[in-house]
TORZAMAR-222409 format. One record per residue (C-alpha): x, y, z; residue in one letter. Coordinates in steps of 0.2 Angstrom, whole numbers, padded with zeros to 4 digits, always signed. Example, Ala and Ser with C-alpha at 12.3 -4.5 7.8 and 13.67 -1.06 7.14 Angstrom:
residues 2
+0062-0022+0039A
+0068-0005+0036S
//
This chain:
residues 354
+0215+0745+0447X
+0211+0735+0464X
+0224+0725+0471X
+0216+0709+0471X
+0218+0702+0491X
+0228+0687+0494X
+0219+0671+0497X
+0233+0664+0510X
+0240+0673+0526X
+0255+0682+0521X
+0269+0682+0535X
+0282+0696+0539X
+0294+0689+0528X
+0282+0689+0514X
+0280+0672+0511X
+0260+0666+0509X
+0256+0651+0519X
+0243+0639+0518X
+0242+0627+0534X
+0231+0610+0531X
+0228+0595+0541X
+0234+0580+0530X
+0231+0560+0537X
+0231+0567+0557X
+0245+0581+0552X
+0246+0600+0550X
+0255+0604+0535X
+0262+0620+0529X
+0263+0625+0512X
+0275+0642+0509X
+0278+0651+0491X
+0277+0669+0485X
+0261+0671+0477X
+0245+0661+0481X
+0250+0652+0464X
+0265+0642+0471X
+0256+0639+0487X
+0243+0629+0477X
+0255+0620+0466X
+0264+0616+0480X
+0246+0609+0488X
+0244+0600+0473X
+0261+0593+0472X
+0259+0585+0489X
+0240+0577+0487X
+0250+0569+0471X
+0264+0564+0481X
+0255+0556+0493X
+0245+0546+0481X
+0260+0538+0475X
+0265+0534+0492X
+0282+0534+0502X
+0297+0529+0491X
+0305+0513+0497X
+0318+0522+0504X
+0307+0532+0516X
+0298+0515+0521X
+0317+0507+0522X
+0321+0522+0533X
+0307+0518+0546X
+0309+0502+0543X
+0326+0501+0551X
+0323+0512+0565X
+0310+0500+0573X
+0318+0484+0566X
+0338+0485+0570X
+0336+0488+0588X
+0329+0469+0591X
+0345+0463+0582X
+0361+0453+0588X
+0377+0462+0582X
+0381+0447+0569X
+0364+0449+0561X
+0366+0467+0561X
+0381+0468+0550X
+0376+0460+0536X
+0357+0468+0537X
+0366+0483+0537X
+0375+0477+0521X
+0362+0471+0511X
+0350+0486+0518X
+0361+0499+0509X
+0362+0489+0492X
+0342+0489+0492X
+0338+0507+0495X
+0355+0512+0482X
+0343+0499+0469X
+0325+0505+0473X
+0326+0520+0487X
+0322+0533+0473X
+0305+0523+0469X
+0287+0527+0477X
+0284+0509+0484X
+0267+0506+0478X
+0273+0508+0460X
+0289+0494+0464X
+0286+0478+0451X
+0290+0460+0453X
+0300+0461+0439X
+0312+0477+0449X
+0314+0462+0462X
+0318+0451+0449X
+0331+0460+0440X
+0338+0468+0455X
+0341+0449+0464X
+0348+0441+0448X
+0359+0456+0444X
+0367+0453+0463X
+0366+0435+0460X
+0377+0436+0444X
+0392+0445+0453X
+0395+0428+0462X
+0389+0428+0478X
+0383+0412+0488X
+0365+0409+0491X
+0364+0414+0506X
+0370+0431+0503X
+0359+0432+0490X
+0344+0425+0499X
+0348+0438+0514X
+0346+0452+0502X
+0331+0445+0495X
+0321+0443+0515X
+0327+0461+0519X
+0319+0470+0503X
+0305+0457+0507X
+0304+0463+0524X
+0305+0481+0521X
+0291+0480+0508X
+0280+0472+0521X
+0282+0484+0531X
+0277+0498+0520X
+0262+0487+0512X
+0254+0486+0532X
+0255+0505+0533X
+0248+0507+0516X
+0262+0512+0505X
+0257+0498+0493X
+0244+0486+0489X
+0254+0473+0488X
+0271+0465+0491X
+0280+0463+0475X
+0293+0452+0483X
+0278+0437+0486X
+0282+0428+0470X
+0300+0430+0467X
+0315+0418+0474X
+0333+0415+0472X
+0341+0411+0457X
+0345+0392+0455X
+0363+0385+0454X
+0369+0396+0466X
+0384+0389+0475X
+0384+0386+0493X
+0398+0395+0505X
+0405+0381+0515X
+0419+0385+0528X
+0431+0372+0528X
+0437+0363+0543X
+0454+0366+0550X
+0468+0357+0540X
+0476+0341+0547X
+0491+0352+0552X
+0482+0365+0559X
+0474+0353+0570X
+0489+0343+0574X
+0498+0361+0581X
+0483+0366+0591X
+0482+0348+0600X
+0503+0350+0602X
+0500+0367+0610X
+0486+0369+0623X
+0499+0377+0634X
+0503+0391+0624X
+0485+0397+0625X
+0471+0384+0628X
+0455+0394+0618X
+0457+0385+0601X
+0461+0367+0612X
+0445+0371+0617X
+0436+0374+0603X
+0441+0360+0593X
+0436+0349+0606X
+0420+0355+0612X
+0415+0363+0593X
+0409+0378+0601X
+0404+0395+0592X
+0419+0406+0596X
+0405+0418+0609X
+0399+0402+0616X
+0417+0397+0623X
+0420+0416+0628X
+0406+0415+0639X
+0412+0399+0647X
+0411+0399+0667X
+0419+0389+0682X
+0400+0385+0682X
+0399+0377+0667X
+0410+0366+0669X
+0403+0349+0680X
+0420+0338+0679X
+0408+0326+0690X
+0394+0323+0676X
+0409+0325+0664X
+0400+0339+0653X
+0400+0357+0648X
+0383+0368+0650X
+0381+0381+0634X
+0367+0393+0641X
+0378+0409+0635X
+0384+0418+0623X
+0399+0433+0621X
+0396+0446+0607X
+0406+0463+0606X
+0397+0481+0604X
+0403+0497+0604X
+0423+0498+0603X
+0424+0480+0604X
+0416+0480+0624X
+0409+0462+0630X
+0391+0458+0632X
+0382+0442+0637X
+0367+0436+0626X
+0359+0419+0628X
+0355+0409+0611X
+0344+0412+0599X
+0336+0395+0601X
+0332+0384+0613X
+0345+0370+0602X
+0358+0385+0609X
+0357+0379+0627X
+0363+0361+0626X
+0377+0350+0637X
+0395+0345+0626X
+0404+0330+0633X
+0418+0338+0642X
+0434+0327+0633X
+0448+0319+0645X
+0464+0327+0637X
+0453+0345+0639X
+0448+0342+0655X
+0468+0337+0659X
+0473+0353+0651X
+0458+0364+0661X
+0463+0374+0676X
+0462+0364+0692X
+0452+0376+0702X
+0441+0389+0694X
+0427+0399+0702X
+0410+0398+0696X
+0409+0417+0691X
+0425+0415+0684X
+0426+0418+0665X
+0438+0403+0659X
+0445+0415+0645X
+0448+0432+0652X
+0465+0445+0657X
+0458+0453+0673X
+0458+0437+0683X
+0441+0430+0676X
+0432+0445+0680X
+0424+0446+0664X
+0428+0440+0646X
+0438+0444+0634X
+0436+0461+0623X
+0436+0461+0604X
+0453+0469+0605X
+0460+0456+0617X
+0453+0442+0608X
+0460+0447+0589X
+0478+0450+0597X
+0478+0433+0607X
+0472+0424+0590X
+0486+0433+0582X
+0500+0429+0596X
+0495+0411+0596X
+0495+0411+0576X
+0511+0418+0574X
+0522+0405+0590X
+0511+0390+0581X
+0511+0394+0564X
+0492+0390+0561X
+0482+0398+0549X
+0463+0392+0553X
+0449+0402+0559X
+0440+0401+0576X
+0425+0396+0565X
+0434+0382+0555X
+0437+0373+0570X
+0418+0370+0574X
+0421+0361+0557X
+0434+0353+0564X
+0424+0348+0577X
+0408+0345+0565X
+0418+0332+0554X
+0424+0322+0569X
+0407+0317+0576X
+0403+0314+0552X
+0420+0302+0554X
+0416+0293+0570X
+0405+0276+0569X
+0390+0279+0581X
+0384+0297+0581X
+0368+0298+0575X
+0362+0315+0564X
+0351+0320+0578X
+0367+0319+0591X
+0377+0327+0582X
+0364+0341+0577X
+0361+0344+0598X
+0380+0342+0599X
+0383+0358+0589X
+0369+0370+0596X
+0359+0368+0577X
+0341+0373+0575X
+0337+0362+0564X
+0345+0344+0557X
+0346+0352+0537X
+0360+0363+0546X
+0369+0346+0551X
+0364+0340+0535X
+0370+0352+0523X
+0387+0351+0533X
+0387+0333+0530X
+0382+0334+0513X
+0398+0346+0510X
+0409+0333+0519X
+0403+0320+0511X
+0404+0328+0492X
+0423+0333+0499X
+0426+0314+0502X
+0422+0308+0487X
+0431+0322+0475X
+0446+0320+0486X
+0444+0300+0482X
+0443+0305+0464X
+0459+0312+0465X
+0467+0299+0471X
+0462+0286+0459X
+0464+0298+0445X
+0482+0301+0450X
+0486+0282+0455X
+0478+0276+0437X
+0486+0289+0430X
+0504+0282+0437X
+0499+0265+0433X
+0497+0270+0413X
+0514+0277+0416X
+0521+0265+0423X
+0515+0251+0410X
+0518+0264+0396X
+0540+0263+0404X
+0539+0242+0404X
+0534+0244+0384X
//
């Protein structure tokens, strides 16, 4: 009998080998009979039916996306860009429900995260699927009609404590940066970049056009804000300008160990923070003391919402406001328990005369 002749090239190792141009792209399909090569052919036309999984589209995604963001940002993309493909990565995109997102978001939600962790997740899955709709990986984007769960609680950072506060205005000497920040409520990168020219003792005011984020093995950069709110002036407070160095030149970083040269490293900056915590005994963060800062201008008779707002760099006033809103809900439960334990002495106390 004949040998029937193959339909496919067969190459030296005796594979046969089918070669297609698929969507602008030369694909090659290899089996050991003309058989597999088919199936293989078949397998593909069904696969790309379906479309890419949400992993493959995540995967693209990231590569064009992540390069156009800060190092903050990039963290917790980064964080909430892993939990997405570990939930769908395995699912063609196209085929992705409403109800996936649903679950997926009100599963997170139920371990106790705040809302905006959770709301995070929800615009990077959003963002991803987007993505992989414009480049027809799916009609539609399943995330269109989905939201955050309700009741979510909020993640407020407290301001420094009274003590905390006390210590730091007590000890501008022993390092000046968290003097600074409370009076000034800068964002911790905002005061690193700090320059002699920054500084106009004449106008009495501080100019915030700059920003210091750490890359690559904690090495200082300069970014300017995100926002035009970023660039604003900060009234330049007597006792810090008493405490500030008499002479400074205006390429001079204020915070810096090579003599101003450039700012402090990541390294340099979390072992000063430490140095200071440990001789002061303070246990704040950098960050709380923007609240610190934040709480003054809520306390002081006079400062409007919109000052205070152009006062801390905030794009918007519902920032201010929702900080506000925290103090304010602070206030009055820490006036609850004060009445509760003051009637609660008086009861006592008339409870003893019987």
């Amino acid at each position: 009998m004949k040998q029937r002749k193959p339909k496919y090239y067969v190459r030296p190792d005796g594979l046969h080998e089918a070669i297609r141009t698929i969507g602008g792209k030369r694909v090659a399909f290899r089996g050991r009979t003309d058989a597999e090569v088919e199936r293989k052919m078949i397998d593909y036309q069904a696969r790309l039916a379906q479309g890419r999984t949400f992993g493959q589209v995540a995967d693209d995604w990231e590569r064009g996306h992540f390069e156009e963001l800060a190092p903050n940002s990039l963290r917790s993309y980064r964080a909430a860009l892993a939990r997405a493909v570990d939930w769908l990565g395995e699912i063609p995109l196209r085929e992705i429900t409403p109800q996936d997102i649903k679950k997926a978001i009100a599963g997170f939600a139920a371990k106790g995260y705040a809302k905006k962790t959770v709301t995070t997740q929800l615009q990077i899955i959003s963002m991803i699927c987007d993505y992989g709709v414009e480049r027809g990986d799916g009609g539609s984007n399943p995330c269109a009609c989905i939201s955050v769960p309700k009741g979510l609680k909020k993640s407020h950072r407290e301001p420094a404590s009274p003590e905390d506060e006390q210590k730091i205005r007590a000890t501008p000497h022993i390092w000046l940066l968290p003097f600074f920040l409370l009076c000034t409520g800068m964002r911790k990168g905002e005061a690193l970049a700090i320059q002699g020219k920054d500084i106009d003792r004449k106008r009495g005011v501080i100019h915030v056009t700059k920003s210091v984020y750490h890359g690559a093995g904690g090495k200082p950069y300069i970014k300017t804000p995100k926002t035009e709110a970023g660039f604003r002036d900060i009234p330049l407070l007597d006792i810090l300008q008493e405490q500030l160095p008499k002479e400074l030149m205006p390429d001079h970083f204020l915070f810096s160990q090579d003599g101003g040269a450039s700012p402090l490293t990541e390294g340099q900056y979390s072992q000063c923070w430490k140095n200071y915590a440990r001789s002061t005994g303070i246990r704040c963060t950098a960050h709380q003391l923007r609240h610190s800062y934040a709480t003054m201008l809520y306390e002081t008779d006079g400062v409007e919402l919109k000052d205070a707002q152009a006062l801390l760099g905030h794009a918007t006033a519902a920032m201010t406001q929702d900080i506000y809103t925290h103090l304010r809900d602070s206030r009055q439960e820490r006036t609850a328990q004060l009445l509760n334990a003051q009637l609660g002495r008086n009861v006592s106390n008339s409870d003893t005369r019987k």
